[in-house]
C-alpha positions in Angstrom: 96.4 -66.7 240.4 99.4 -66.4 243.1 102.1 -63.9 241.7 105.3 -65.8 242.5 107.5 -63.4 244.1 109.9 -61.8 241.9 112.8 -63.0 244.3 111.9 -66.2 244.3 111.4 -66.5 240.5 115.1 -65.2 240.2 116.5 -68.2 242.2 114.2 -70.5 240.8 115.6 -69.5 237.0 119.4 -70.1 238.5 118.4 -73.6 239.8 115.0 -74.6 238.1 114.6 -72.9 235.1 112.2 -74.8 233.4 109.8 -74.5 236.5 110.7 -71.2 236.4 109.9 -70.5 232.4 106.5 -72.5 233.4 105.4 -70.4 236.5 106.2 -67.3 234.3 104.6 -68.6 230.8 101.0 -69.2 233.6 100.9 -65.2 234.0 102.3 -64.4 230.8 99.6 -66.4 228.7 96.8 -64.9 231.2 94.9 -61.8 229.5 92.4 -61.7 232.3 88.9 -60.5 231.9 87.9 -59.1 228.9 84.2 -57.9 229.7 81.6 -55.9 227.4 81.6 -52.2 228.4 78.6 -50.6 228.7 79.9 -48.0 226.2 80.4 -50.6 223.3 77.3 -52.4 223.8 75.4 -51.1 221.0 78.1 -51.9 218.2 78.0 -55.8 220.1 74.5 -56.2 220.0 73.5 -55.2 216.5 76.8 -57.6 215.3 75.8 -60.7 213.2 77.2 -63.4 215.5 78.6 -66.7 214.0 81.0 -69.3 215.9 83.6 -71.8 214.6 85.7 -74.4 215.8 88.9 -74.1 216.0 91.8 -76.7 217.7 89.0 -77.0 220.6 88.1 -73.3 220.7 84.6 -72.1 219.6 85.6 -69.0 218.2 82.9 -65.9 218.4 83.2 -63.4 215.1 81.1 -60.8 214.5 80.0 -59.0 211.1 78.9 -55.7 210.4 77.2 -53.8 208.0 76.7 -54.3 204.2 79.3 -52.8 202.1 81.0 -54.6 199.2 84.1 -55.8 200.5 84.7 -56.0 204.7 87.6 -54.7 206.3 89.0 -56.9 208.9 90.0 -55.4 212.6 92.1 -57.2 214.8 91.9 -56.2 218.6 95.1 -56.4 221.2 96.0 -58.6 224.1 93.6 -58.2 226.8 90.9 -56.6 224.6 88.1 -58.2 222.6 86.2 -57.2 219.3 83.8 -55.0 220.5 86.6 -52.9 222.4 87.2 -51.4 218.9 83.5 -50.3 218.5 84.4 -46.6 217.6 85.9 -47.8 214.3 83.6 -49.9 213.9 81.0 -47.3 213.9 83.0 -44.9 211.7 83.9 -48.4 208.9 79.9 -48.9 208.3 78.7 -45.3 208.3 81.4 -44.9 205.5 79.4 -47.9 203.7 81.9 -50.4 204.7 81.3 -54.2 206.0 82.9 -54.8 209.3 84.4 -57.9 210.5 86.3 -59.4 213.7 86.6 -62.1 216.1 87.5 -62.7 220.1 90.6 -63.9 220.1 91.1 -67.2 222.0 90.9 -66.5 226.1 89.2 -63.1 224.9 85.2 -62.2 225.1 83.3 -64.9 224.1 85.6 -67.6 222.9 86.9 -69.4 225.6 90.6 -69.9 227.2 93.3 -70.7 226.6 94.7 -68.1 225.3 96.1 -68.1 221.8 99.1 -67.4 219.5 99.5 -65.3 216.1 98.8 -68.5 214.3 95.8 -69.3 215.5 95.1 -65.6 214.6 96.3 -66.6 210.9 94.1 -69.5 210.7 91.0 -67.5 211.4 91.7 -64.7 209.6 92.0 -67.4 206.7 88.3 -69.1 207.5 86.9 -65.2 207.6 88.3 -64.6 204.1 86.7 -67.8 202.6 83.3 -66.4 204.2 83.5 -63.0 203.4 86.4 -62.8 200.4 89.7 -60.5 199.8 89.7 -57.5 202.6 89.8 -53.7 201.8 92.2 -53.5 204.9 93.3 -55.1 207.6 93.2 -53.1 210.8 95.5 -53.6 213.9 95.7 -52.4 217.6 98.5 -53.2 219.8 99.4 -56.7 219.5 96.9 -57.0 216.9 98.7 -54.9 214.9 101.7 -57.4 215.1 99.2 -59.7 214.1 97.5 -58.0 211.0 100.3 -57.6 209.6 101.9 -60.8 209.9 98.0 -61.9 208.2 98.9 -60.3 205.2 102.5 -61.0 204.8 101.4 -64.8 204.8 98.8 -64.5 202.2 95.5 -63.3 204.0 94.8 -60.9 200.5 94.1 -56.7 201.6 94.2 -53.4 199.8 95.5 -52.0 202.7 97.2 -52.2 206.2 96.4 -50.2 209.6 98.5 -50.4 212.9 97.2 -48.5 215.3 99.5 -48.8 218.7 101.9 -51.3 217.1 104.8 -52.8 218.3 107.6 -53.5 216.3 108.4 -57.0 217.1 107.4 -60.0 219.3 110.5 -59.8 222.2 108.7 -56.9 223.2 105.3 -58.6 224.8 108.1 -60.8 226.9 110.6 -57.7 227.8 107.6 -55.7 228.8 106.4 -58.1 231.2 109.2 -59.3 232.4 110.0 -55.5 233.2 106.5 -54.9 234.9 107.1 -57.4 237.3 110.6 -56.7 238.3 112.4 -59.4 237.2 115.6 -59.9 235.3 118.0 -61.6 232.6 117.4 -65.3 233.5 113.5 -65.1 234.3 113.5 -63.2 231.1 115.3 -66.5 229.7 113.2 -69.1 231.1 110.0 -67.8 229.9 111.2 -67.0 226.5 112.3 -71.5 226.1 109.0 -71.7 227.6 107.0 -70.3 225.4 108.6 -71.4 222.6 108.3 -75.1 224.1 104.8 -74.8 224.8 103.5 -72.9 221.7 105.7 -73.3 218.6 106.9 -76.5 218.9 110.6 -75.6 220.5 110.9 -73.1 216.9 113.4 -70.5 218.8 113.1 -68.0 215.4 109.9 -66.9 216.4 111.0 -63.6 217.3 112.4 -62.7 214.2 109.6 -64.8 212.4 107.1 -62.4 214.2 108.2 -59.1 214.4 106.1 -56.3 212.5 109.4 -54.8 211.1 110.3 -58.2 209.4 110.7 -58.2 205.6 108.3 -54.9 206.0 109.4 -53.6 202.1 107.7 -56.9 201.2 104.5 -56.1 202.3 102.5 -54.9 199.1 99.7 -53.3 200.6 99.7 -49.3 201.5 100.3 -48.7 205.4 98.8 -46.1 207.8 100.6 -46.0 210.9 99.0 -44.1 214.3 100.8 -43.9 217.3 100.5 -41.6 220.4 104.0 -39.9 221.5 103.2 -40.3 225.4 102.2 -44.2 224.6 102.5 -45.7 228.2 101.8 -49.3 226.7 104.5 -49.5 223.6 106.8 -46.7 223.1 106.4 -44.5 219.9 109.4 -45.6 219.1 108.3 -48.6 218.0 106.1 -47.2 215.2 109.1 -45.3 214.3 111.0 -48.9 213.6 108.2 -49.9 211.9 107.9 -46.7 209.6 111.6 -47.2 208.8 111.6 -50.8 208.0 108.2 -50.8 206.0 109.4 -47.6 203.7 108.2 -46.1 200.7 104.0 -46.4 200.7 103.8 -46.7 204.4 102.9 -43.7 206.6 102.9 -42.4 210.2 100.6 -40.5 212.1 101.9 -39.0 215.5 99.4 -38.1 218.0 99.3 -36.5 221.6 97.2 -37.1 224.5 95.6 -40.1 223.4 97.7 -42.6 225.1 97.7 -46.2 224.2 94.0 -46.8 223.4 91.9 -43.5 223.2 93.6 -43.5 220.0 90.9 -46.0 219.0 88.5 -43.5 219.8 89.8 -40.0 218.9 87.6 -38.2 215.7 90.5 -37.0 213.7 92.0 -40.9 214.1 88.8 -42.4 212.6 88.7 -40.1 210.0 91.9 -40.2 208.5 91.2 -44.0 208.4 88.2 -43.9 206.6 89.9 -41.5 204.3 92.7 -43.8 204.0 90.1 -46.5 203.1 88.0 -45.1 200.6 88.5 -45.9 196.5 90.5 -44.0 194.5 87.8 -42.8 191.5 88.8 -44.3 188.9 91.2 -41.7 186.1 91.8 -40.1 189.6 96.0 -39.8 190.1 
């Protein structure tokens, strides 16, 4: 795909800016290749592999393990499932059943890309096949994503954001920023994604944002973020960690970056810990 040049795109938004939204909302909606790693392949091939359709999509998900109730993992833009293999490892040797999807335009399910409710509606089908979640975990914009799962209903004892942003503006700022251009491109693509994905709804990001009516969210919440994130500031998690309040906690790490944080020992453990059941007369 031809990047438009950022010049170009800036005019186009003063005298076309629906073309402009359009040509914008093409690179913006692209996650690119999300291959299997080499590293990861192990946790892939030993997954029990179903597929579903959804709204034209056959979506791949992928089960793990045996415990008693699964824990759901939702992987960011640009990722897939098996991406968050470490956790996935450290979930079933702590006895737990493991379960995640490619998101549309991700691994195995096949583009377009997707939105958070398409992400809603699956995570709804995987709770009528495997039941209630002991947690819902959540990298990057997954994290946005688990946690908008359990504010609409998808049922979890607990809530991890690993990486998280704090609201949805962010994935548009971001990339708008990367690519150099300004105020009106920023503009543009914002009517056009809320033209071509929500039905024209121009509350989405408010609707979306992680730090929305966080003090509603019944479910515990462990926060992880790297200070030196490169990806989404730490900041973010900070937002987050103010918003969500009592029950909810953070987790600052260095040197990790935006997604060895997925991989890091003392990361895994602490979720695992934050995971397993209270004995009961414990507290």
């Amino acid at each position: 795909m031809t990047t438009p040049h950022p010049i170009d795109l800036e005019v186009l938004a003063v005298t076309a800016p629906r073309v402009a939204g359009e040509r914008a909302l093409r690179l913006w909606s692209d996650p690119g290749d999300t291959p299997l790693v080499d590293r990861d392949r192990d946790v892939h091939d030993r997954a029990r592999v179903a597929h579903f359709g959804h709204q034209g999509w056959r979506v791949a998900t992928y089960t793990w393990g045996e415990g008693a109730r699964p824990v759901l993992l939702v992987h960011g833009w640009g990722s897939r499932a098996s991406r968050m293999a470490p956790l996935v490892r450290a979930l079933t040797g702590a006895g737990h059943t493991v379960v995640s999807w490619d998101a549309p335009g991700h691994g195995a399910t096949g583009g377009p890309a997707g939105t958070v409710l398409d992400a809603l509606a699956i995570a709804r089908r995987l709770q009528e096949r495997h039941g209630d979640f002991a947690a819902v975990v959540g990298h990057s914009l997954g994290g946005l994503f688990a946690t908008h799962l359990v504010r609409e209903g998808v049922r979890a004892d607990r809530l991890v954001l690993l990486s998280a942003m704090a609201d949805f503006e962010g994935t548009v700022d971001g990339f708008v920023t990367a690519f150099g251009w300004g105020p009106r491109v920023n503009k543009a693509l914002r009517r056009a994604i809320e033209d071509a994905f929500f039905t024209g709804d121009r509350d989405i990001w408010e609707r979306f944002a992680t730090d929305r009516d966080a003090e509603t969210l019944k479910a515990p919440v462990l926060l992880f973020h790297d200070v030196d994130d490169p990806v989404i500031s730490h900041a973010e998690s900070l937002r987050v960690l103010s918003a969500m309040g009592a029950g909810t906690r953070l987790v600052s790490t260095v040197g990790l970056g935006h997604n060895r944080i997925l991989t890091d020992p003392d990361v895994l453990d602490r979720i695992t810990d934050f995971l397993a059941p209270v004995p009961v007369g414990a507290g």
